[in-house]
Phi, psi and omega in degrees: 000300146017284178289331194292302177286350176276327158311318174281303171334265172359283167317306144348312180281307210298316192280337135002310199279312176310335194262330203239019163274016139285028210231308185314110178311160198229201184243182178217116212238171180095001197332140166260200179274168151198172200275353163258157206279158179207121188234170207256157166253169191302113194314307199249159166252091163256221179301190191110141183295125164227162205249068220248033160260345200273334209259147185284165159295163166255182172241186181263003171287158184287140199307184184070342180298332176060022154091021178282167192291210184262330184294143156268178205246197155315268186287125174313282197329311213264274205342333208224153170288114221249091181279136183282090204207157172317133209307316197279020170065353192239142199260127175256163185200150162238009170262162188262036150210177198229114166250153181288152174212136190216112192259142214243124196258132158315356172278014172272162203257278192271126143302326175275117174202158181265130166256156180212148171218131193240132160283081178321314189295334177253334194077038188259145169287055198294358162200144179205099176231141186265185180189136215257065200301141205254301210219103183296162182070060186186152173260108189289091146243136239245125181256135162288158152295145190273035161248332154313108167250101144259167196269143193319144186229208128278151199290341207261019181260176197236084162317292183211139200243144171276112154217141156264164193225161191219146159258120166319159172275158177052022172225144187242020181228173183242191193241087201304119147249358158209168173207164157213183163225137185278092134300140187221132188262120189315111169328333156243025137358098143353317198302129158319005210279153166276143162250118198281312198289301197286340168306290234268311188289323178281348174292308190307330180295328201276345207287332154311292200275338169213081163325327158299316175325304191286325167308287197291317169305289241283307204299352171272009166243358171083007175291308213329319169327332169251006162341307196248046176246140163296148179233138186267102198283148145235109187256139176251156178244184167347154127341304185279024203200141193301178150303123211229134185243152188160160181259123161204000000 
């Protein structure tokens, strides 16, 4: 019975995509810096609390793959999808949301993928939206809507959890391609933590007029390879209000 409803569900989502792909978040390309917050993510899908009541099924192919063809890429790394984040996967932040920064690998089919974000402490969904990548071989980065507050937590918890998701054509279950976790830190905090999300917006700002910032920020995660990928702003707007596409 279970299965039957994770089966109707599936579906359910896919013809949704056919229907709603005006919905889909879109890119916004020339991207500036902005003032919500963001922080890098979990590369892999490794250890760590997941929420795995909160999540569509996954199917078995390896995470990061996106439903990809056969071709490769320079490198096995470049091949699979990368949030550009810290070695220990968790976003530390004092802003009250986080964007994602994800290098999107030329091996992908499908393009149409799902983000989701979970409150570990109640098992609530706070945010679940799809979104459509325009282009591959780029670093995707996903700005939340300024209706995202999350709430402070301690440095050494995992508050909230991340993943994107990708549907396969003709499949009704999904494929996890990355996941991370979101801390958000008291503004007056104590703590020494690097905040990765606000390093990674200034860097990111700069990166046009001194291109060594951004090189030099990424190489202190062991990133720098990617560096020289064009980045794709994607802005989500509210919940209650479509997606919105446009250059900036």
């Amino acid at each position: 019975m279970l299965s039957k409803l994770s089966s109707l569900l599936g579906l359910s989502l896919l013809l949704c995509f056919s229907f709603t792909t005006s919905l889909l978040a879109k890119p916004r390309s020339a991207p500036t810096s902005q003032d919500a917050s963001g922080e890098p993510v979990h590369r892999t899908v490794g250890g760590g609390t997941r929420n795995e009541d909160s999540f569509p099924p996954e199917d078995n192919n390896q995470e990061g793959e996106a439903c990809s063809s056969s071709s490769q890429s320079s490198t096995p790394t470049q091949a699979l999808v990368t949030p550009l984040v810290p070695q220990n996967n968790i976003i530390l932040t004092q802003q009250e949301r986080v964007n994602l920064y994800i290098y999107v690998p030329p091996t992908i089919t499908n393009k149409t993928a799902m983000l989701e974000i979970v409150d570990l402490s109640s098992q609530e969904i706070v945010f679940i939206e799809f979104l459509e990548f325009e282009s591959t071989e780029v670093i995707a980065r996903l700005v939340l809507p300024n209706t995202i507050a999350l709430a402070t937590t301690q440095p050494s918890e995992q508050r909230y959890q991340w993943r994107l998701s990708s549907y396969c054509s003709q499949q009704t279950t999904a494929q996890l391609l990355a996941e991370g976790w979101i801390n958000r830190l008291d503004l007056n905090s104590d703590s020494n933590s690097v905040l990765w999300h606000e390093n990674l917006e200034l860097w990111f700002a700069q990166r046009d007029e001194d291109p060594d910032v951004w090189l030099e920020g990424l190489a202190t995660e062991a990133l720098e390879h990617y560096a020289n990928y064009p980045v794709q702003t994607y802005v989500f707007t509210s919940p209650d209000s479509l997606h919105e596409a446009g250059e900036f």
